[in-house]
Residue, then its C-alpha position, 0 to 999 in steps of 0.5 A: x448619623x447612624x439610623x437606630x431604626x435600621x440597627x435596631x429592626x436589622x438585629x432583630x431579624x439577625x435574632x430571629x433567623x438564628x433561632x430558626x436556622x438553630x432550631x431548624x439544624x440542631x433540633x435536639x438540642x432543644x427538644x432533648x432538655x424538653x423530653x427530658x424533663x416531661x419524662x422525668x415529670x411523667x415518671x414522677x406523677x406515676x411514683x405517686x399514684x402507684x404505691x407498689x412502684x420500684x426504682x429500676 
């Protein structure tokens, strides 16, 4: 028979060591989108505060 605990606990160290080993490699690839998406909040929240505010 096959252990469904011993599956079920192995994948998800499996899930976490990727995620880890991922973050831990290619750290822009999550924190660009997150950047990203602060500055673009950022420069919106300033657009509606300063009414003289120009596009570049």
């Amino acid at each position: 028979m096959i252990d469904w605990k011993a599956v079920g606990v192995g994948s998800l160290i499996n899930a976490v060591l990727t995620i880890v080993l991922t973050i831990s490699v290619f750290p822009l690839f999550f924190l660009g989108p997150i950047i990203g998406g602060w500055w673009q909040l950022t420069l919106e929240v300033v657009k509606e505060k300063t009414p003289q505010w120009k596009e570049p």
